[in-house]
C-alpha positions in Angstrom: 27.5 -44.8 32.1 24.0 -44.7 33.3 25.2 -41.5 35.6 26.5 -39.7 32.4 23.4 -40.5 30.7 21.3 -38.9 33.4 23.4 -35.9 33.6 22.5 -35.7 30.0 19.5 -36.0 30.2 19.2 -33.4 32.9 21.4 -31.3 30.8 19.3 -31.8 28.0 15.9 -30.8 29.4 17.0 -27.5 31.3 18.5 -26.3 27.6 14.8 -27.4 26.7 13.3 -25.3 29.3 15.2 -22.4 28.7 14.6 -22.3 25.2 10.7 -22.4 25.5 11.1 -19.7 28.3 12.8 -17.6 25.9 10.8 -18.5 23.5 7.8 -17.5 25.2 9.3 -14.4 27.0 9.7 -12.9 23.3 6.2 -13.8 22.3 4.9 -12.2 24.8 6.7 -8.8 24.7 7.7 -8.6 20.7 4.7 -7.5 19.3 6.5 -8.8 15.7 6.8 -11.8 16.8 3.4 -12.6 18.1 2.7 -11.7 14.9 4.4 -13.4 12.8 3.6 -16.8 15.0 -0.3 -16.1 14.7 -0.2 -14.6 11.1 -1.7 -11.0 12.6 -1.4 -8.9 8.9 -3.3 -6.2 10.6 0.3 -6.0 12.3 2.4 -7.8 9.8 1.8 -5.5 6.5 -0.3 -2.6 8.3 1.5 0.1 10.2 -1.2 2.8 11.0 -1.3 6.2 13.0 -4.5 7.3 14.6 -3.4 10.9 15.5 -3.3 13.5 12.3 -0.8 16.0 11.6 -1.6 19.2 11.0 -2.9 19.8 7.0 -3.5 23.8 7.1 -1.4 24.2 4.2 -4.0 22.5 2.4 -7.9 23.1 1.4 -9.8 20.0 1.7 -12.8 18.5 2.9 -13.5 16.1 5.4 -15.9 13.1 4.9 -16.6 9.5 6.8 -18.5 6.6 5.2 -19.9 3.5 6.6 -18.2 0.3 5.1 -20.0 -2.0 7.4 -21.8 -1.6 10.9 -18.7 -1.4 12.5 -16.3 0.5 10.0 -16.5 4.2 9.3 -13.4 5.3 6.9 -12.5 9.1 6.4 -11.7 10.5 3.0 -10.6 14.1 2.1 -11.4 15.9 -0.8 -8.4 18.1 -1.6 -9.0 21.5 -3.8 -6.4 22.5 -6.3 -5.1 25.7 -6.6 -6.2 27.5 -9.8 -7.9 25.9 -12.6 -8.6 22.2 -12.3 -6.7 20.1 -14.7 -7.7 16.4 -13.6 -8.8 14.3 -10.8 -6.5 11.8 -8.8 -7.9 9.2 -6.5 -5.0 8.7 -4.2 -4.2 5.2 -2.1 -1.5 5.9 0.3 0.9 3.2 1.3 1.3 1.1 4.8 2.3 3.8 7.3 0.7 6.8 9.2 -2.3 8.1 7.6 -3.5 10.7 4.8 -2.0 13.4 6.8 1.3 11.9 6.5 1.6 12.4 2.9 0.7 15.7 3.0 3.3 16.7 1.7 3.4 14.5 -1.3 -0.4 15.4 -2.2 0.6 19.6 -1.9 3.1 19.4 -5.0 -0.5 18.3 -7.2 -2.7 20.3 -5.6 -0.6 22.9 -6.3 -0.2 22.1 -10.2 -3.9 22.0 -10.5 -4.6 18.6 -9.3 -7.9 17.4 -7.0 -6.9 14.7 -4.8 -9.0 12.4 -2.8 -7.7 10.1 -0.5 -9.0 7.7 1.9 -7.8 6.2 5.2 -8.2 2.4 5.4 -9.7 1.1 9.1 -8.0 2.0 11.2 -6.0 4.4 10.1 -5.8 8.2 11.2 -9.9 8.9 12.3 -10.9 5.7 10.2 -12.3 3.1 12.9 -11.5 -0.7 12.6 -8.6 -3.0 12.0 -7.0 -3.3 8.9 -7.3 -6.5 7.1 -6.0 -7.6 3.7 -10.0 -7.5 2.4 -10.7 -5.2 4.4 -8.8 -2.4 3.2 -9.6 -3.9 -0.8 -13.1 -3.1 0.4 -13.0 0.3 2.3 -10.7 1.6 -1.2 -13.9 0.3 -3.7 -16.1 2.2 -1.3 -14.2 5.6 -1.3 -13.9 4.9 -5.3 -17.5 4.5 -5.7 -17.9 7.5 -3.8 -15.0 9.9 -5.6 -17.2 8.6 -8.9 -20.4 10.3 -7.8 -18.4 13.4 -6.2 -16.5 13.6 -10.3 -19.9 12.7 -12.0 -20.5 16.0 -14.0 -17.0 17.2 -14.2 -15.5 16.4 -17.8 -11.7 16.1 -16.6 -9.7 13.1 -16.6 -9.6 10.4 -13.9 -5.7 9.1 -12.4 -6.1 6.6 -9.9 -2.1 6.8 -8.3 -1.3 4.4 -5.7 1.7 4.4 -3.4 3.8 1.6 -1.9 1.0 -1.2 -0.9 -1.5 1.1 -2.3 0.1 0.0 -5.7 -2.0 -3.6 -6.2 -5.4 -1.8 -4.3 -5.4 0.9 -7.5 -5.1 -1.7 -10.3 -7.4 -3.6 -9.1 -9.5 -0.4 -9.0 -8.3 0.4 -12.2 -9.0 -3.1 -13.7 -12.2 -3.1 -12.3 -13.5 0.4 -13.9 -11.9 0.6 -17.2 -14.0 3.0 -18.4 -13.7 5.8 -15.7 -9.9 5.6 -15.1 -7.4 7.8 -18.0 -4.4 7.1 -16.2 -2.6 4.2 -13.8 0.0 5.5 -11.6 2.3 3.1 -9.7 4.9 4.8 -7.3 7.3 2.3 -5.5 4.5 -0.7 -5.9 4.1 -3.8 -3.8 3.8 -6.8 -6.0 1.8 -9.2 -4.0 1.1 -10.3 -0.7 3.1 -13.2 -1.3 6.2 -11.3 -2.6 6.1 -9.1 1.1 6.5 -12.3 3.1 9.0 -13.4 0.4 10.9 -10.0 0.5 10.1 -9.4 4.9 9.9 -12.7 6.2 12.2 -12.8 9.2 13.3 -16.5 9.2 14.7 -18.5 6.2 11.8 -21.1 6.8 9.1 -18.5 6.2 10.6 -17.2 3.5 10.5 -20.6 1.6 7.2 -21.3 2.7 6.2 -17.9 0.9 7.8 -19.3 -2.1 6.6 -22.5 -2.2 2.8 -21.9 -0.6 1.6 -19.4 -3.2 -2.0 -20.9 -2.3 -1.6 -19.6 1.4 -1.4 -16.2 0.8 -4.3 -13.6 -0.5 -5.0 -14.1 -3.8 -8.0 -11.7 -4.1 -5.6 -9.0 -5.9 -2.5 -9.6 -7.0 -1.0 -6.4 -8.7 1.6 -8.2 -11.0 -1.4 -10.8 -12.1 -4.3 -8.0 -12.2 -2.3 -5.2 -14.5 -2.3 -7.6 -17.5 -5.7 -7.4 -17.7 -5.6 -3.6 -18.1 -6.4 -2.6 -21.6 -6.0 0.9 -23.6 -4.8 2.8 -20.2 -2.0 4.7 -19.7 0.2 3.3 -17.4 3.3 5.5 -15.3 5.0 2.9 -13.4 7.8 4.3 -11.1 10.6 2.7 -9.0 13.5 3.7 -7.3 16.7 1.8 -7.4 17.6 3.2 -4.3 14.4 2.0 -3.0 15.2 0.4 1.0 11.5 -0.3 1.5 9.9 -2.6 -1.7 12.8 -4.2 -3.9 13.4 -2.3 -7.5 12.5 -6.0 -9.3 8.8 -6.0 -7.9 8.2 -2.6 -10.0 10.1 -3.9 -12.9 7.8 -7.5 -12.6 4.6 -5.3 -12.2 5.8 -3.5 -15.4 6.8 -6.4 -17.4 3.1 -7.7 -16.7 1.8 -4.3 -17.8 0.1 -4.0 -21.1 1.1 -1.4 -23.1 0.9 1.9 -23.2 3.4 1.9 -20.6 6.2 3.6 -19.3 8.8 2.6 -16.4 10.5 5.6 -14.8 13.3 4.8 -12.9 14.5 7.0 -9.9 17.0 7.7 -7.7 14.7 8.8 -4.4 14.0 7.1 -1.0 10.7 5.0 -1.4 7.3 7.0 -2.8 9.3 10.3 -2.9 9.2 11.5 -5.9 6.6 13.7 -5.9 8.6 15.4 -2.6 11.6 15.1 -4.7 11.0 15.5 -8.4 7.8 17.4 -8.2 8.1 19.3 -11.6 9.1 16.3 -13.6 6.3 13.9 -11.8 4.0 16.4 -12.8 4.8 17.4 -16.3 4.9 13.0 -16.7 1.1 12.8 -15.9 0.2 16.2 -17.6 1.6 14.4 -20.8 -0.2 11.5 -20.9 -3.6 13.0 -19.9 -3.3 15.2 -23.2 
């Protein structure tokens, strides 16, 4: 008995040592992982690209401004072609940088739309790491600044915002009620506790997302800051089809919502509809300006 209770044992603590070696080989070389264990958001929720595409097609300028000693952010001031009809402030989503939605920036531009976007630390020429108050911060910045650069022009003000840009511009918008005429939401993230619910990797993360509100960010919350947005037009739109940010969190961001409101539901991959339903995007957020 005693030499089956060894073997066991023996038995027992090899398995033990080859799970931790596993264990530790993927921590080491999955970067998801690592980040997960240490609860890195900069590589959790933040997915940036330092090298730009090429924007020729577009007529912009190019700006930096210091956020902190250590942070510079870049912003770009995109011209419209023809008559200017209104000014968007434009928060890009999780991945790549300005230059990566190009191509959904061109389709306004091109319907007589400024556009000025920003790129959050660390992404595209912006220095830093992205952080959840971080990137909060480096979007009130570029705001304060697209106010100034606006200051004498009597058009109306949109503040759109894209994917996990969606909570950063209504908090914007909440926070400067009287310079923003219209809210939109493309494909919106509804908290940063509903993207560990929704991307959590394990079952026992997942619950703790649930049951740990208290652990996660709480200094925005899109679905709790957009009921405290009065008077302002709101254009919320989803995509069933959406793979990338569940079709309920845009439907719970719009129940919130205050009225007047409107929930356009799409058919597109996530945050492209003004790549594929230009016209109709545009002729939404031409009506509710007028």
């Amino acid at each position: 008995m005693k030499k089956i209770i060894k073997i066991i044992g023996w038995a027992f603590l090899i398995l033990l040592l080859g799970v931790i070696t596993i264990g530790t080989y993927f921590y080491q070389t999955d970067p998801m992982i690592k980040a997960i264990v240490n609860n890195d958001e900069s590589k959790l929720y933040y997915f940036p690209t330092k090298e730009m595409d090429d924007m020729d097609e577009l007529d912009y300028l190019e700006s930096s401004l210091k956020v902190e000693d250590s942070i510079k952010i870049y912003t770009y001031q995109f011209k419209p072609i023809g008559e200017k009809r209104a000014n968007i402030f434009l928060i890009h989503g999780a991945g790549g940088n300005v230059s990566t939605y190009r191509n959904l920036i061109k389709p306004l531009t091109d319907n007589g739309f400024g556009v000025y976007a920003l790129d959050w630390r660390g992404y595209g020429k912006s220095t830093g790491v992205p952080n959840y108050k971080g990137v909060m911060k480096d979007t009130e910045i570029a705001f304060k600044d697209f106010s100034t650069k606006i200051a004498r022009d009597s058009l109306k003000t949109i503040v759109y915002g894209m994917s996990l840009g969606g909570p950063m511009a209504i908090k914007i918008t909440k926070d400067n009620q009287n310079k923003v005429n219209l809210l939109v939401l493309d494909g919106t993230v509804e908290s940063a506790q509903s993207l560990a619910i929704d991307y959590a990797p394990v079952e026992y993360l997942k619950e703790k997302s649930k049951k740990s509100p208290e652990k996660f960010n709480q200094d925005y919350v899109g679905v709790r800051d957009i009921a405290e947005i009065n008077n302002i037009p709101k254009l919320i739109i989803h995509s069933r089809m959406d793979r990338d940010v569940p079709f309920k969190r845009g439907q719970n961001v719009f129940n919130s919502a205050k009225e007047p409101k409107e929930f356009w539901e799409t058919e597109t991959d996530h945050i492209m509809t003004l790549r594929d339903l230009s016209d109709e995007t545009v002729k939404k957020i031409s009506e509710k300006i007028h």
